[in-house]
C-alpha positions as CSV (number, residue, x, y, z in Angstrom):
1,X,-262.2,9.4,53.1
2,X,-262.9,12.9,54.3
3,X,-261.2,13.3,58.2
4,X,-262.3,16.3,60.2
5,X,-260.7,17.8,63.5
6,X,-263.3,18.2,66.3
7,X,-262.6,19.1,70.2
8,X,-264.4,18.6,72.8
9,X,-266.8,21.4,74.3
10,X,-268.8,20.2,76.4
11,X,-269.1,17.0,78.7
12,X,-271.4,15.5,81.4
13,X,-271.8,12.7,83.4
14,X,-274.7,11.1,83.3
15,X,-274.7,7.8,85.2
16,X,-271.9,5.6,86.9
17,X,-270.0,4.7,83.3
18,X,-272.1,6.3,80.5
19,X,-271.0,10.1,79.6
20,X,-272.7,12.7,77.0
21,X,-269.7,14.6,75.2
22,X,-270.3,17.2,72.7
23,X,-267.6,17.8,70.2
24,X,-267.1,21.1,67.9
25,X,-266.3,20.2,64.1
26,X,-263.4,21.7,62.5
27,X,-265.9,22.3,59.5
28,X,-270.0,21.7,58.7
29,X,-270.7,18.5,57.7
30,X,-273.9,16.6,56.8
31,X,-275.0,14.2,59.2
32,X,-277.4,11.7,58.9
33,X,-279.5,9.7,61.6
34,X,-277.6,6.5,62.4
35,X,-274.4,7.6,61.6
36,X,-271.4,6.8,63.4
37,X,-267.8,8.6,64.1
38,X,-264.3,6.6,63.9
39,X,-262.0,8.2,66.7
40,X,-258.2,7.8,65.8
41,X,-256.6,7.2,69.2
42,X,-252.9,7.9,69.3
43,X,-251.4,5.0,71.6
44,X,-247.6,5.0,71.7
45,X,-246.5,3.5,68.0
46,X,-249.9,2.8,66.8
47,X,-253.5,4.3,66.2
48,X,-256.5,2.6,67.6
49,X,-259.4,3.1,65.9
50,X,-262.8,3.2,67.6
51,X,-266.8,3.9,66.5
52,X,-269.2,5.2,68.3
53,X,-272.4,6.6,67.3
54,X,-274.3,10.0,66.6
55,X,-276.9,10.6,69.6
56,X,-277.8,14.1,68.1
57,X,-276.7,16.7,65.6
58,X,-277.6,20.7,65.9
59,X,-277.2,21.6,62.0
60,X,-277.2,25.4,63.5
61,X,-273.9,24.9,65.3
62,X,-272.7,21.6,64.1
63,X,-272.4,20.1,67.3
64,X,-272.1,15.9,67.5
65,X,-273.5,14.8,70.8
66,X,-272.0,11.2,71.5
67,X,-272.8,8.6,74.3
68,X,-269.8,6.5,75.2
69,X,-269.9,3.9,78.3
70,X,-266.4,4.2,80.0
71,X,-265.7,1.1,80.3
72,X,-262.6,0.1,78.3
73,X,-259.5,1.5,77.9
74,X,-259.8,3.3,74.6
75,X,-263.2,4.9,75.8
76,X,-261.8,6.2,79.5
77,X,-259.5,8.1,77.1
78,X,-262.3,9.5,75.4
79,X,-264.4,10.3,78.6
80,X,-261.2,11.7,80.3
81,X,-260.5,14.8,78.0
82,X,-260.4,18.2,78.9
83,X,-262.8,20.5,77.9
84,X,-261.5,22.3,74.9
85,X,-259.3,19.1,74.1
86,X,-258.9,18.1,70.6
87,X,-259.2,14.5,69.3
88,X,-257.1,13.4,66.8
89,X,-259.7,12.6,63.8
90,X,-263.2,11.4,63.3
91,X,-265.6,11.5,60.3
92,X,-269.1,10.2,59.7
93,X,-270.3,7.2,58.5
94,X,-272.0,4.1,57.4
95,X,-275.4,4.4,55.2
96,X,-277.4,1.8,57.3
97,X,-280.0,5.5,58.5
98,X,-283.4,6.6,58.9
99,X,-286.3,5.6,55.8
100,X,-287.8,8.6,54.9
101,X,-291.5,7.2,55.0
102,X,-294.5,8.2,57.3
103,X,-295.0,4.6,58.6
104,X,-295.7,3.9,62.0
105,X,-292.3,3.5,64.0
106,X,-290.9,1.1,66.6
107,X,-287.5,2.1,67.9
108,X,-285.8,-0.8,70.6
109,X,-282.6,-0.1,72.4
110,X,-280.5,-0.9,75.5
111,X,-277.3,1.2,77.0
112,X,-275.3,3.7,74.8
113,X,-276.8,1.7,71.7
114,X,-279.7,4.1,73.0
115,X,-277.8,6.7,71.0
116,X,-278.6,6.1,67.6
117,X,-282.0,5.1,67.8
118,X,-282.8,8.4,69.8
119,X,-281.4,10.5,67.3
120,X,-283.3,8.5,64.8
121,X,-286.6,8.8,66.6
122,X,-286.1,12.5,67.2
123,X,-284.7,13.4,64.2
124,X,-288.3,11.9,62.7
125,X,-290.1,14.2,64.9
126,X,-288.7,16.9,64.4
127,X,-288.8,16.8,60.4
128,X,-292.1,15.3,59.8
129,X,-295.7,17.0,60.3
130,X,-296.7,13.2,60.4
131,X,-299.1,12.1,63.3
132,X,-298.1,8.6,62.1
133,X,-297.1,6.7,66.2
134,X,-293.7,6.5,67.0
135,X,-292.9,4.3,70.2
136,X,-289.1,3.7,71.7
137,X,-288.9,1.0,74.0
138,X,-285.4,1.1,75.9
139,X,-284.5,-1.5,78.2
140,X,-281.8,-1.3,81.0
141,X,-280.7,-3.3,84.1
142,X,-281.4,-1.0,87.7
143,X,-282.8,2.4,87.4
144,X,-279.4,4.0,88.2
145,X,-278.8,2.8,84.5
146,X,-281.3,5.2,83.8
147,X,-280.5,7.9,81.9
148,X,-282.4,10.8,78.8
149,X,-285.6,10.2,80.8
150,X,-285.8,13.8,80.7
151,X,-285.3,14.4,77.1
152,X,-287.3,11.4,76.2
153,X,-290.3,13.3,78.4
154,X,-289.7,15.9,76.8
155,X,-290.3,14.3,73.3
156,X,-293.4,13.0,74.2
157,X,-294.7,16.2,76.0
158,X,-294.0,17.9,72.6
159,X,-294.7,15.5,69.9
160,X,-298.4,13.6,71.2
161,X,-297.6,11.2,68.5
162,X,-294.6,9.9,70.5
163,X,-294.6,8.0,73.4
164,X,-291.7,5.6,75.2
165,X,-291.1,3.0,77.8
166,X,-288.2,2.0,80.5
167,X,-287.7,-1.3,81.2
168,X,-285.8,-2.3,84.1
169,X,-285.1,-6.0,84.2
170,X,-283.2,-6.4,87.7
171,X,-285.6,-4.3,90.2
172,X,-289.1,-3.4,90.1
173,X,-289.7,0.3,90.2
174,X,-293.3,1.7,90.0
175,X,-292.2,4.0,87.3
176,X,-290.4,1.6,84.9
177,X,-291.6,-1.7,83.1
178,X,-290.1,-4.9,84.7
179,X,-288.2,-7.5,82.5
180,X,-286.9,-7.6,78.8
181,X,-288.4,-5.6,75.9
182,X,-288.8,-9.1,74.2
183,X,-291.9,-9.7,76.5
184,X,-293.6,-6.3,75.3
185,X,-293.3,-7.5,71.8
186,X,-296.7,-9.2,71.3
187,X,-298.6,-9.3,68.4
188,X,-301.3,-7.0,70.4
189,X,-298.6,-4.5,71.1
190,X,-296.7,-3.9,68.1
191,X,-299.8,-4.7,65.5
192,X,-300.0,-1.2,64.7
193,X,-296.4,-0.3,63.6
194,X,-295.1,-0.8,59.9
195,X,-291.2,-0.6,60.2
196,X,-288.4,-1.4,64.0
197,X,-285.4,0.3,64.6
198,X,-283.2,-2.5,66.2
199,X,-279.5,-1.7,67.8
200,X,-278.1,-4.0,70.2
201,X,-275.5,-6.9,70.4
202,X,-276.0,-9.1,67.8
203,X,-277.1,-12.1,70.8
204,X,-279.7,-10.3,71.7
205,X,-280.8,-8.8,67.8
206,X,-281.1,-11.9,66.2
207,X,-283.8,-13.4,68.4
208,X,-285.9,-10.1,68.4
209,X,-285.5,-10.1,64.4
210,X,-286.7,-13.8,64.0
211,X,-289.5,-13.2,66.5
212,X,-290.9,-10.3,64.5
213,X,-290.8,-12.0,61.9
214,X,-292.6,-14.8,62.7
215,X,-295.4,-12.4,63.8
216,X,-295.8,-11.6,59.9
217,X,-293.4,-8.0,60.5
218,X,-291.2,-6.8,58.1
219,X,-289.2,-3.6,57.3
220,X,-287.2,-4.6,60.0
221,X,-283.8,-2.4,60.4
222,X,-281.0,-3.2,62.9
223,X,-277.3,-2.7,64.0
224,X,-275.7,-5.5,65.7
225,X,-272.0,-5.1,66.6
């Protein structure tokens, strides 16, 4: 298994817990949408190893943008380097990525599992000349959860293909949709999309999977951990 060196370059926080760091490879490598990195955490006598996943990749420079919650003890490590700061090792991964079809795509996300299904939907954008619809629904708590609503605008201002939707499911905001992404998925709604992008806790996966199914859906890919 290939292990690369990578430090950090760049950091920023973007709500209460959730951070954006972007790390510098030691060398190129391919990355693919939906790909994740293993961090090798030096603790005392052991190594903790922990995944997070690709929110975007510039192929110019190489750069992995990551979204970790700093929440546990193993991520406040993470979200507490230095800029400049190396991290032991992490490498790409997993093959679960991105169909390469033009069919009409549904993308559904909550929290940091936001990141790969952004860097899925964008990566589309970006590499297809397809006016096929592309839709990301990405459900949160309170709007201070909020955060990308500027690059996700920015997607939409760009691609008119694309369009998205916040929900909020704790406060009503004028802006935002109120309660779970699992009400938006009628049969009305999501009728016109061939193939959902799923990554969320596997709780909260399962249901969603069963219900599209039972609305006669399938090419249904998700990530559940």
């Amino acid at each position: 298994m290939n292990l690369i060196n990578f430090e950090l370059i760049n950091k920023k926080q973007l709500t209460e817990d959730v951070f954006e760091l972007i790390f510098k490879p030691s060398e190129k490598k391919e990355i693919i949408p939906w790909q994740f990195v293993i961090f090798n955490i030096q603790k005392i006598d052991k190594i903790i190893k922990r995944a997070y996943s690709i929110a975007d990749y510039n192929e110019k420079t190489s750069e992995i943008t990551l979204l970790i919650k700093n929440i546990w003890y193993w991520s406040n490590l993470i979200c507490c380097l230095n800029i400049w700061e190396k991290l032991s090792w992490m490498y790409p991964l997993w093959v679960f990525t991105l169909k390469k079809t033009d069919n009409n795509k549904l993308f559904l996300a909550t929290g940091t599992w936001f990141a790969p299904i952004y860097y899925q939907a964008k990566s589309f954008l970006e590499k297809n000349n397809s006016q096929n619809k592309v839709l990301l629904l990405f459900w949160l708590r309170y709007e201070k959860d909020v955060f990308y609503k500027e690059k996700l605008e920015k997607l939409k201002q760009k691609y008119k293909n694309f369009d998205y939707k916040i929900f909020l499911s704790r406060e009503m905001q004028t802006w935002y949709e109120y309660w779970y992404i699992s009400s938006y998925l009628s049969k009305d709604n999501i009728k016109d999309f061939d193939e959902f992008y799923i990554c969320w806790w596997p709780q909260v996966v399962k249901p969603i999977v069963e219900d599209l199914k039972e609305k006669s859906k399938e090419n249904i890919f998700f990530e559940s951990y």
